[in-house]
C-alpha positions in Angstrom: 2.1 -11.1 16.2 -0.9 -13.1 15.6 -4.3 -12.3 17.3 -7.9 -13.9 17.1 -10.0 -11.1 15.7 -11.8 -8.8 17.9 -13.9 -5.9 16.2 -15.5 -3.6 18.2 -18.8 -1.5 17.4 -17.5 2.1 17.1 -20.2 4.9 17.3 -19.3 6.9 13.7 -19.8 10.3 13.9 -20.9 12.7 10.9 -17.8 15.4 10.3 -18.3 17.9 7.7 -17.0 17.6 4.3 -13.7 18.4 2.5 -13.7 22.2 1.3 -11.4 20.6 -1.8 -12.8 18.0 -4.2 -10.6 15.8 -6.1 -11.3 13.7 -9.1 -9.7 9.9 -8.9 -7.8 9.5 -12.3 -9.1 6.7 -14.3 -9.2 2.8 -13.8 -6.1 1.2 -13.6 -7.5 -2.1 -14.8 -8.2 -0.6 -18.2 -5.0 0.6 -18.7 -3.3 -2.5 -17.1 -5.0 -5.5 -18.1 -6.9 -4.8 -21.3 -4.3 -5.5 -23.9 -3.2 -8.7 -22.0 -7.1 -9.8 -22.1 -7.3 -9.5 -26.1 -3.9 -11.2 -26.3 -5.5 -13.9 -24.4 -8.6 -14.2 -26.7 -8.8 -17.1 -29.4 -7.8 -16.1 -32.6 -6.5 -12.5 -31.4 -3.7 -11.6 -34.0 -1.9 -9.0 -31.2 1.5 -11.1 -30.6 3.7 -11.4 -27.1 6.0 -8.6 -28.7 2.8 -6.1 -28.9 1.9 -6.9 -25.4 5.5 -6.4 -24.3 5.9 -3.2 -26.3 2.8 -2.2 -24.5 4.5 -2.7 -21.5 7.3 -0.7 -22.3 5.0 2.0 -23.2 2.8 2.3 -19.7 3.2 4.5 -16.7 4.2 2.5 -14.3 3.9 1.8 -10.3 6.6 2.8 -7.6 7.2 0.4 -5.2 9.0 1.9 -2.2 10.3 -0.6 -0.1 10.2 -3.1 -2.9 12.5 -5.7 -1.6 10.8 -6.5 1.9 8.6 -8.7 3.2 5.6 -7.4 2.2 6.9 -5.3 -0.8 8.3 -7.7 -2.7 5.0 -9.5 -2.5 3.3 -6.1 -3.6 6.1 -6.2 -6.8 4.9 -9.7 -8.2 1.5 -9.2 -7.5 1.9 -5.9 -9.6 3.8 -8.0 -12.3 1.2 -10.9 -12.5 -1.7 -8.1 -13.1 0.5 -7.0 -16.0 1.8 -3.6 -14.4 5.0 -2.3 -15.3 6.9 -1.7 -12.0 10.0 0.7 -10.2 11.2 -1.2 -7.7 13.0 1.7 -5.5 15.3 -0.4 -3.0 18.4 0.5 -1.3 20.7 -2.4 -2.0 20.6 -3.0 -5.8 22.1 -6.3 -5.4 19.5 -7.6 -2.7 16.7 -6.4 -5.0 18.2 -8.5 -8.3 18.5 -11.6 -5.8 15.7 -11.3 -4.2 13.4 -10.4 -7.3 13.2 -12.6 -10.2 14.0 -10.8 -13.9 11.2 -9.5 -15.6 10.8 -7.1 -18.5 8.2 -5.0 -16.8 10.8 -4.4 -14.0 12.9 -1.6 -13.0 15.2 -1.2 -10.1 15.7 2.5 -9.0 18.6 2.8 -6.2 16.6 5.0 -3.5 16.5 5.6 -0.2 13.6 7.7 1.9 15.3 9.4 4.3 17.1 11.4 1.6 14.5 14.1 1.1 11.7 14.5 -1.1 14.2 15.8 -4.6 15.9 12.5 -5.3 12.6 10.7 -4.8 11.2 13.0 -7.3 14.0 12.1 -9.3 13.6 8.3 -9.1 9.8 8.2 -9.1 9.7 10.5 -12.5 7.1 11.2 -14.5 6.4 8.2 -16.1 5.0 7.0 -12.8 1.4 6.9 -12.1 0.8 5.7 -8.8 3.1 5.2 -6.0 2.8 2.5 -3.3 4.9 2.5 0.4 5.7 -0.8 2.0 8.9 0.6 3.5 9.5 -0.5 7.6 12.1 0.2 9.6 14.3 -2.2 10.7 14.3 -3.0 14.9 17.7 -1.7 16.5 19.2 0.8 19.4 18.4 3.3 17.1 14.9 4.7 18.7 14.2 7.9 16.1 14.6 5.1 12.9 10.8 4.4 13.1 10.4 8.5 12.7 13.1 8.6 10.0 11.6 6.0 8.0 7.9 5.8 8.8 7.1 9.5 9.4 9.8 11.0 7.8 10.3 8.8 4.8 6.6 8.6 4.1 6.1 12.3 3.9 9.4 12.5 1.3 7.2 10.2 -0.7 4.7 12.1 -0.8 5.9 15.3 -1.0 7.9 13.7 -4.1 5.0 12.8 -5.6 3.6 16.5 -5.8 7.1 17.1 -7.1 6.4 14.9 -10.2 2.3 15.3 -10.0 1.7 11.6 -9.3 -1.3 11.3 -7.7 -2.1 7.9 -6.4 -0.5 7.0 -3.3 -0.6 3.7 -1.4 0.6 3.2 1.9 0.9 -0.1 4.2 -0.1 1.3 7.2 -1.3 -1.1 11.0 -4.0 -1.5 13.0 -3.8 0.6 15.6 -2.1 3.3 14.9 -4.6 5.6 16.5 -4.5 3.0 19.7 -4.8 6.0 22.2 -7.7 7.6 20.7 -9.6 4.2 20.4 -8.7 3.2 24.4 -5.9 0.8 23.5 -3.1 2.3 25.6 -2.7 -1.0 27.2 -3.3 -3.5 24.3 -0.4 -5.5 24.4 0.0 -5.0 20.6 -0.1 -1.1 21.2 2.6 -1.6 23.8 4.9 -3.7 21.8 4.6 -2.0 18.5 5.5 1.5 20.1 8.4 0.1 22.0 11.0 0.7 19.4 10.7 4.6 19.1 7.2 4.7 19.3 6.2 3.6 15.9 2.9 3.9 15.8 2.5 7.3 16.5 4.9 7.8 13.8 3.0 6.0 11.4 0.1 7.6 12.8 1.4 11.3 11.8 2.6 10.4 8.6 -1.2 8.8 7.7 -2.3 12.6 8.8 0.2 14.4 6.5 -1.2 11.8 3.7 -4.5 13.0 4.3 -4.1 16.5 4.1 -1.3 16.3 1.0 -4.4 16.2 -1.4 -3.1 13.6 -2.9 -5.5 10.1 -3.8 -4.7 7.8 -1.4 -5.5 4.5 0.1 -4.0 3.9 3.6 -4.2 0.2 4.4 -3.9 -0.9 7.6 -3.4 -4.8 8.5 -3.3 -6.6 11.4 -0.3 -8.9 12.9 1.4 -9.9 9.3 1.9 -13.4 8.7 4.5 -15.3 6.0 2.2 -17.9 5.7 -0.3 -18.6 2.8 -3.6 -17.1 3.1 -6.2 -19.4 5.3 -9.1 -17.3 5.6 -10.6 -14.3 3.7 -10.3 -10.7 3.8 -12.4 -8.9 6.1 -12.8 -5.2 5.6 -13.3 -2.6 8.4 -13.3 1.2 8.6 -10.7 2.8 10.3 -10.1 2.5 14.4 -12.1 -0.6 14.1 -10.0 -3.5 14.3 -8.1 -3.6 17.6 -6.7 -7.2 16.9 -6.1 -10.2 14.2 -3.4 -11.5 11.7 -3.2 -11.5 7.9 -1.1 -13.0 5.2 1.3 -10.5 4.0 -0.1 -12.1 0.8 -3.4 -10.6 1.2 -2.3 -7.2 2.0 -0.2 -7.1 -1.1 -3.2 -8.3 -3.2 -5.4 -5.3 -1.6 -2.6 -2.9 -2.7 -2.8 -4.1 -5.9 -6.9 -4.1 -6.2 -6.8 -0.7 -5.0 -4.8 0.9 -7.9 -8.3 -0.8 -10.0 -11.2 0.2 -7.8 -12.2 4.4 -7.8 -13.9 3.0 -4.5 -10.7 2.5 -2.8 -9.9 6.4 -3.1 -10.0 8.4 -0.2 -10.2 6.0 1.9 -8.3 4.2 5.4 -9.5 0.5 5.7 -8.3 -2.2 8.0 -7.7 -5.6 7.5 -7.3 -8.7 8.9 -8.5 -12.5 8.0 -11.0 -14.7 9.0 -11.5 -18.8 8.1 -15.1 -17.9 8.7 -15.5 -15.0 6.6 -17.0 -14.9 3.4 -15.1 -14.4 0.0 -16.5 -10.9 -1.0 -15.0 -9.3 -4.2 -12.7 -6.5 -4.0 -15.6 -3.8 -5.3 -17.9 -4.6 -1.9 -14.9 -4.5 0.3 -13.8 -1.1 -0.7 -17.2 0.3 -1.4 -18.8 -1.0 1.9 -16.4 1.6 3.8 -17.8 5.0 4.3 -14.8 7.2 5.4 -15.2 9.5 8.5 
């Protein structure tokens, strides 16, 4: 559901501060991209097999919902960066068609409406950070949004405490919080929360997120688009962005950038893109949002 943008000028509000402080584990770009950099570099004597072993030897990134639209996007990106990856999927054979062979891959057989102990299981503890693209899928089935989007995310979560991994990610949407921002009859509000209300599931699991204590970055785009990329990411706190479309490609490149950034942490940001806008690195885009 594509939209031209619209942002409005929200009035922010100071609200006191967390009682608990939590410190963002270190760089992912280090750990990531460093070894692939000096194989890179003229003259280096570090072979492909060193790099690969490398590989083999890093924590890697969960990827729940690894075979959809916009996860399977978030799985190459992750490969292209050099990230080793768990793909967690539901159809094994899907994910092998659907995914190309890679070393750095892994496909885990999960499902997140199971509870939060086979999660744990499949995430393990050789995970570092943990990113949800899951969706539900449209039907006659009107508490699937809450089994998936609520219910699942939370497992997630809750999984992740299980197996102290402590970087979430989660693909989130605009207006999730559509009643609080005056949006109850947005067309878009309307039509997303016709099947089982899914916003306001998506809107309670953000909350459980927030209060987990867990580092997270909730991403929230705007109508997603197949389509390449034809403008450039613009950046907004949250309840901002009431409408606009994006390139699933571009949300799976800001998952990605926020595993590298500490100024992603903590943090709800909305997104959308604009031919207009201006190419702004990843660093301004994240730090230029204050949370509430």
């Amino acid at each position: 559901m594509a939209f031209p943008l619209i942002a409005r000028n929200p009035t922010f509000h100071t609200f006191p501060s967390h009682t608990h402080h939590f410190t963002a584990p270190s760089s992912f770009r280090t750990k990531s991209l460093t070894i692939i950099n000096f194989a890179k570099m003229e003259g280096s004597e570090i072979t492909q097999q060193a790099v690969d072993d490398d590989l083999s030897l890093k924590k890697k990134v969960f990827v729940a919902g690894a075979t959809g639209s916009t996860g399977k996007r978030i799985v190459e990106q992750l490969l292209a960066k050099g990230f080793a990856v768990k793909a967690g999927v539901r159809d094994l054979d899907k994910a092998k068609t659907s995914l190309s062979a890679n070393p750095s891959l892994q496909f885990v057989k999960v499902d997140v409406t199971e509870g939060s102990d086979k999660l744990a299981e499949a995430i393990g503890d050789d995970t570092e950070a943990v990113v949800c693209a899951t969706g539900f899928r449209p039907g006659w089935d009107l508490l699937a949004p809450w089994k998936v989007d609520n219910f699942g995310t939370v497992n997630l979560v809750e999984a992740c405490r299980k197996v102290n991994v402590n970087r979430f990610i989660l693909i989130s949407s605009i207006l999730v919080n559509g009643a609080a921002m005056g949006q109850l009859l947005n067309p878009a509000y309307i039509f997303l929360n016709v099947f089982g209300l899914t916003l306001v599931a998506k809107l309670q699991a953000e909350n459980h997120i927030r209060k987990s204590g867990i580092n997270y970055t909730i991403i929230r785009p705007g109508g997603l688009k197949n389509d390449p990329p034809t403008g450039n990411v613009v950046m907004e706190p949250e309840d901002t962005l009431y409408e606009g479309s994006i390139s699933r490609d571009q949300v799976a490149e800001v998952a990605v950038e926020s595993l590298a950034y500490p100024e992603a942490s903590y943090k709800v940001v909305e997104i959308v893109a604009r031919p207009d806008a201006p190419k702004r690195a990843y660093h301004d885009l994240f730090g230029s949002i204050v949370q509430r």
